[in-house]
C-alpha positions as CSV (number, residue, x, y, z in Angstrom):
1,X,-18.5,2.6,46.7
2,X,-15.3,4.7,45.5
3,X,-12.5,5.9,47.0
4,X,-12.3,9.8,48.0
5,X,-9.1,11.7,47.6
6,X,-7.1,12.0,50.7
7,X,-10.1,11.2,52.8
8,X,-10.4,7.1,52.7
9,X,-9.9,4.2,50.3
10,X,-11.5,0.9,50.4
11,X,-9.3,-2.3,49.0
12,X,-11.5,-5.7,48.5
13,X,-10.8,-9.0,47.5
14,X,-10.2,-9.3,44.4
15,X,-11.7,-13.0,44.5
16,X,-13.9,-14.2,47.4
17,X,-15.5,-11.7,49.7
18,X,-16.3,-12.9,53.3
19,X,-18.4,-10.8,55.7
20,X,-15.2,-9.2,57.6
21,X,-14.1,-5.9,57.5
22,X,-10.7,-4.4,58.8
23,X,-10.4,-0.5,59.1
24,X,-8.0,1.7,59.8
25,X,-9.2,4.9,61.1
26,X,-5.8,6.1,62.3
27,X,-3.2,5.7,60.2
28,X,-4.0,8.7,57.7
29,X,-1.1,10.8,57.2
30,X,-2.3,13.3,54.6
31,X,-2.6,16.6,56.4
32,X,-5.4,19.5,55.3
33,X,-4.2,22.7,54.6
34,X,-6.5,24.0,56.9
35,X,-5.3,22.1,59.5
36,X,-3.4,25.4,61.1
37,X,-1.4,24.0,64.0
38,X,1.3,25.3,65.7
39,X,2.7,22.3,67.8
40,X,5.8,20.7,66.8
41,X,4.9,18.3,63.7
42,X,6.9,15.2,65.4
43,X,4.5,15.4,68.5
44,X,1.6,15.9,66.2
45,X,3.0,12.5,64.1
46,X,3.2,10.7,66.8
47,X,-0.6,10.8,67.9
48,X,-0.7,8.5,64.4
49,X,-1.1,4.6,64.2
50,X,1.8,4.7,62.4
51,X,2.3,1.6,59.7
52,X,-1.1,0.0,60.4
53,X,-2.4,0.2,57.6
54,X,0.6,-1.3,55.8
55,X,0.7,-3.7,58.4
56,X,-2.4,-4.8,57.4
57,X,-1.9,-4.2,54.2
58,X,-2.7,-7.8,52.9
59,X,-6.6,-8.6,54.0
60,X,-7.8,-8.2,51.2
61,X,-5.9,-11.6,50.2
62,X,-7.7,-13.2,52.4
63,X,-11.6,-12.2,51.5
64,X,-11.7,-8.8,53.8
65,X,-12.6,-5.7,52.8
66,X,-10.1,-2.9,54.2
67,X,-11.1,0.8,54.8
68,X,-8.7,3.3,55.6
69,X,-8.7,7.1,56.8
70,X,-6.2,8.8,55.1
71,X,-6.4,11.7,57.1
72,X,-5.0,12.4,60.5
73,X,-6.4,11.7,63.9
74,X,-5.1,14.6,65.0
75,X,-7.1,16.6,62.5
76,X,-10.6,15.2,63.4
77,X,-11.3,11.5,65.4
78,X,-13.4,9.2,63.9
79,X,-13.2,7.5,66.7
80,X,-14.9,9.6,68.6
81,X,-19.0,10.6,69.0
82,X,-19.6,13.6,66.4
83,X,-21.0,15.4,69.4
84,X,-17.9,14.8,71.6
85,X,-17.3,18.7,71.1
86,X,-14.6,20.2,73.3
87,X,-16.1,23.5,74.9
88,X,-12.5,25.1,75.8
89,X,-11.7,24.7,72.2
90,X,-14.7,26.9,70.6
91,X,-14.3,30.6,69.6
92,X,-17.7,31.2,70.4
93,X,-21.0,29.8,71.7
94,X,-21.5,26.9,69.4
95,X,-23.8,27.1,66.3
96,X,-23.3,23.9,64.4
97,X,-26.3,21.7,63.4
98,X,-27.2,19.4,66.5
99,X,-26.4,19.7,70.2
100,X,-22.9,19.3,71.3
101,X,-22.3,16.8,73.9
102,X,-18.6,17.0,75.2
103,X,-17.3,13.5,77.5
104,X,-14.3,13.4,79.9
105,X,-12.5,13.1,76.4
106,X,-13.1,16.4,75.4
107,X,-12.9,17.9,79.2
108,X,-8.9,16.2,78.7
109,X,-8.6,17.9,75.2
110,X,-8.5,14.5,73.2
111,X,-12.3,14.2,72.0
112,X,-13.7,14.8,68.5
113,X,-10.9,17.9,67.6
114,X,-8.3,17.5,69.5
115,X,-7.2,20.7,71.8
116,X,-4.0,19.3,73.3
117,X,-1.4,17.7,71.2
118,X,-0.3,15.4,74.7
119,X,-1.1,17.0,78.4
120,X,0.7,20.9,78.4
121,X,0.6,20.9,74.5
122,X,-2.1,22.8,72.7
123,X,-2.4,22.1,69.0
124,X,-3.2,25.2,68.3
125,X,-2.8,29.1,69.3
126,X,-6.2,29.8,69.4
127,X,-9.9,28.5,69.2
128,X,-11.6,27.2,66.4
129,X,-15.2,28.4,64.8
130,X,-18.2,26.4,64.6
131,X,-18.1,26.5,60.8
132,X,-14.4,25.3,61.0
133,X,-15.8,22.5,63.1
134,X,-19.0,21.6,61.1
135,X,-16.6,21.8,57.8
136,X,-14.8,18.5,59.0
137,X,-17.4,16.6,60.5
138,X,-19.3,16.8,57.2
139,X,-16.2,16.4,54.7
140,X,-14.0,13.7,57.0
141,X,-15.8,12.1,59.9
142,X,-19.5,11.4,57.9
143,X,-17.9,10.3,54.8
144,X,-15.8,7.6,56.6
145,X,-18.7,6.9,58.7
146,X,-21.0,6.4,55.5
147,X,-18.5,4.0,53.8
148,X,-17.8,1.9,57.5
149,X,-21.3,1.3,57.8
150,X,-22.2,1.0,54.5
151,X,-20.0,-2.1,54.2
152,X,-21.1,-3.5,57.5
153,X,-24.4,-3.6,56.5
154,X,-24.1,-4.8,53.0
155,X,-21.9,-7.2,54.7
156,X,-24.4,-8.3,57.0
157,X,-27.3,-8.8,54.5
158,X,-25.5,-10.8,52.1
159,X,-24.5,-13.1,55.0
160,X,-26.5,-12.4,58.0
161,X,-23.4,-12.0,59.9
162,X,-20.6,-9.6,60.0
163,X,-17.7,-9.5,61.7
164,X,-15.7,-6.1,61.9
165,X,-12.2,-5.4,63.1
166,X,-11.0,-1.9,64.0
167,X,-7.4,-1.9,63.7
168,X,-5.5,0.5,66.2
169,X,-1.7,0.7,67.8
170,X,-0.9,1.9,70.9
171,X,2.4,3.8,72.3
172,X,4.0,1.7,74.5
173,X,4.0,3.9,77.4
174,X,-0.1,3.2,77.6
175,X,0.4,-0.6,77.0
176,X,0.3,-1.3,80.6
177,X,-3.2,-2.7,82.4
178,X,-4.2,-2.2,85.4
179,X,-4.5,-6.0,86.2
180,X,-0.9,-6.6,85.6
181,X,0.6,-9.2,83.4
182,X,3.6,-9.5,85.4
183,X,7.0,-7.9,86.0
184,X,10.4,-7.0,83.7
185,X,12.9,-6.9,86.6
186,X,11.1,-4.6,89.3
187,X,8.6,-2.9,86.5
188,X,5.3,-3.7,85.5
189,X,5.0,-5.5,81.6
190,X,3.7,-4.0,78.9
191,X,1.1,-6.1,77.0
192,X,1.7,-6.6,73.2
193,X,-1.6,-6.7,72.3
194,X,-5.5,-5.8,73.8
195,X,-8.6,-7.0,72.6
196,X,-11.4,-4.8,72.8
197,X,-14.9,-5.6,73.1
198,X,-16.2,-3.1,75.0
199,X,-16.7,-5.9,78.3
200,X,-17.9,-8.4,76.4
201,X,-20.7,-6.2,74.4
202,X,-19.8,-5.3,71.3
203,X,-18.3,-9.1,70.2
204,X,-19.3,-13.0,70.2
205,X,-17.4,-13.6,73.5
206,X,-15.9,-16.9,72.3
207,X,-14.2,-14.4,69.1
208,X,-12.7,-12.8,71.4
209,X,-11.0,-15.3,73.7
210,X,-9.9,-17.7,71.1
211,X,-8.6,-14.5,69.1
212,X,-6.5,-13.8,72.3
213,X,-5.4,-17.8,72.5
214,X,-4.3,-17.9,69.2
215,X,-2.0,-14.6,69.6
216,X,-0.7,-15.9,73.0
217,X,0.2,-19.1,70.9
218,X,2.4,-16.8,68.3
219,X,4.2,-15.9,71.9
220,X,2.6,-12.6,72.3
221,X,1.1,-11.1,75.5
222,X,-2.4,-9.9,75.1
223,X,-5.3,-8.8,77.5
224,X,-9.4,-8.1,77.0
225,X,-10.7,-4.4,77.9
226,X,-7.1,-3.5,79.6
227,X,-6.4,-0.8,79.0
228,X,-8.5,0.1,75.9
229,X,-11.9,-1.6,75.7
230,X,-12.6,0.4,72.3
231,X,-15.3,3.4,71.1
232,X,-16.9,5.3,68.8
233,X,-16.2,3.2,65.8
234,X,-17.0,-0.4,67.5
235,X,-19.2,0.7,69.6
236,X,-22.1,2.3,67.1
237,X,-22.3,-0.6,64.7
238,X,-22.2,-3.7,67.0
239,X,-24.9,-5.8,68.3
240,X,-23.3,-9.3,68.8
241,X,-27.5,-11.1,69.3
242,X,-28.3,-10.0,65.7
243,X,-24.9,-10.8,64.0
244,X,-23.1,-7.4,64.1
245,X,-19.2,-7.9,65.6
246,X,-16.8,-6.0,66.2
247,X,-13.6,-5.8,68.3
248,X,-10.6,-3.6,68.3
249,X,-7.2,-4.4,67.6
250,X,-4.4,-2.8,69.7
251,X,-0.9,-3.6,68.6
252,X,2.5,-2.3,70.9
253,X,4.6,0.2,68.8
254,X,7.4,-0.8,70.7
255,X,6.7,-4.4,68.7
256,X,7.6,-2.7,65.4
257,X,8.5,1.0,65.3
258,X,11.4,3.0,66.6
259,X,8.7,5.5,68.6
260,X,11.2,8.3,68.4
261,X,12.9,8.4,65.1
262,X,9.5,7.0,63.6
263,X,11.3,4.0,61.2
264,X,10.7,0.4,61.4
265,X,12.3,-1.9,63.4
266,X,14.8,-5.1,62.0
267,X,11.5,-7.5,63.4
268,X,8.7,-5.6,60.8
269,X,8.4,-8.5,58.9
270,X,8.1,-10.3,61.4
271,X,5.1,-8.6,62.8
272,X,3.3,-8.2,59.5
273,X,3.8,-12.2,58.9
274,X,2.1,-12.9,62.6
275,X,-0.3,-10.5,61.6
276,X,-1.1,-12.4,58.2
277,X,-1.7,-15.6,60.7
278,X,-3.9,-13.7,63.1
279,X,-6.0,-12.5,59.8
280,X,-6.2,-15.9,58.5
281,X,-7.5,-17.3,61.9
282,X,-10.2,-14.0,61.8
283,X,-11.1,-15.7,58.3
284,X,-11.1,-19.2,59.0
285,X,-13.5,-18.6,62.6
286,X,-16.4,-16.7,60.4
287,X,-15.9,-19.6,57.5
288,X,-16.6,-22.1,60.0
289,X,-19.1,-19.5,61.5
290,X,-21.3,-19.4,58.0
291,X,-20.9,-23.0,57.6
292,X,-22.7,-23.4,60.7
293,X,-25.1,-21.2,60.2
294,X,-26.3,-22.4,57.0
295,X,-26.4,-25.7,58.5
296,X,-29.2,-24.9,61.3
């Protein structure tokens, strides 16, 4: 599997390969020229997971395989169904290849092509054709979809288990749950990190929980399902009774990023370092995992 110009690239170990893959299906930063928006580029930037993939830059060190999207959520969402077609945003009565079928995603402007920038901002100044539409899904979103499963299933039948991490970050001002995690003067906190596993679905439960331990123990706050439980991409390729895992990653930008100038913070290193542990713990769980396994 190769990489594809300014669509995705895959780093693996150069070494050891365990059955764990990271990906990064935000970060891309490599905007078509058929893009064709009109809202202000900094708004549109900011929609990115800024630094993830650099922050995660160094799995492949530790036996994981790492795929990234190199092109912009903004642009199309992998992380959305490839039916999750907004209505308002179509030029005409939609003519693409299968059956669109748009969630309350799409109905806010956010689903597969994104219609609104942030609420009151359209992306664009007018509607897009079905062609237009069909051209990414079939030259961004299946390719990346091709190479994420691909390498969860060869993964999984070299091993009989996989264990797959989605890798997002989150603006601070949506890192609050709705069960609270307690107050910053009269406010409620913002949590530094959420676990996703879709309520316990998508991920070995015990994973999950002694992932979230083992950040709490760096000094980090972290919650399960709140706010962001995780979709598209976690959601299609687990199945935690035959050995396919996966959980999503949500890390604070207020933990490393400046979220209005866009640069790193002094404590970047920092981050990455912790992050570095956490990946380390991800690789020594499924070690002890396989060794396990093989001994039944």
């Amino acid at each position: 599997m190769k990489d594809i110009p300014n669509i995705l690239s895959i780093s693996k170990p150069e070494k050891t390969t365990l059955p764990i893959i990271f990906d990064s299906p935000h970060s891309g930063t490599h905007y078509p020229k058929d893009f064709d928006y009109i809202c202000d580029f900094k708004i549109l930037e900011a929609a990115e997971d800024k630094y993830v993939d650099d922050l995660f830059e160094n799995a492949p060190d530790h036996g994981i395989t790492f795929l990234k999207a190199h092109f912009p959520r903004s642009y199309i969402d992998v992380n959305r169904a490839s039916d999750d077609i907004d209505i308002d945003l179509l030029a005409e009565k939609w003519s693409g290849p299968f059956e669109i079928k748009p969630s309350h995603r799409s109905h806010a402007g956010i689903g597969l092509i994104r219609r609104l920038v942030k609420p009151g901002i359209p992306v664009y100044d007018r509607k897009l054709t079905s062609n237009e539409i069909t051209h990414r899904i079939q030259k961004y979103y299946h390719p990346y979809h091709n190479a994420l499963e691909t390498l969860i299933r060869n993964a999984h039948y070299n091993y009989g288990q996989v264990w797959h991490i989605n890798c997002h970050s989150m603006p601070a001002s949506s890192a609050y749950p709705k069960r609270g995690i307690g107050l910053i003067g009269n406010k409620p906190k913002p949590v530094d990190f959420v676990l996703g596993d879709r309520d316990g679905t998508s991920c070995d439960l015990a994973f999950t929980r002694n992932l979230k331990e083992f950040i709490k123990s760096l000094g980090y706050t972290v919650s399960i399902n709140d706010p962001f439980k995780g979709v598209e991409c976690i959601d299609k390729y687990s199945s935690p009774t035959t050995g396919y895992h996966s959980l999503q990653i949500e890390i604070n930008k207020s933990l490393y990023m400046d979220e209005k100038s866009g640069k790193k913070l002094k404590n970047y290193d920092t981050l990455k370092n912790n992050l570095e542990k956490i990946t380390t713990f991800c690789t020594n769980h499924v070690k002890n995992r396989l060794i396990n396994l093989a001994a039944d």
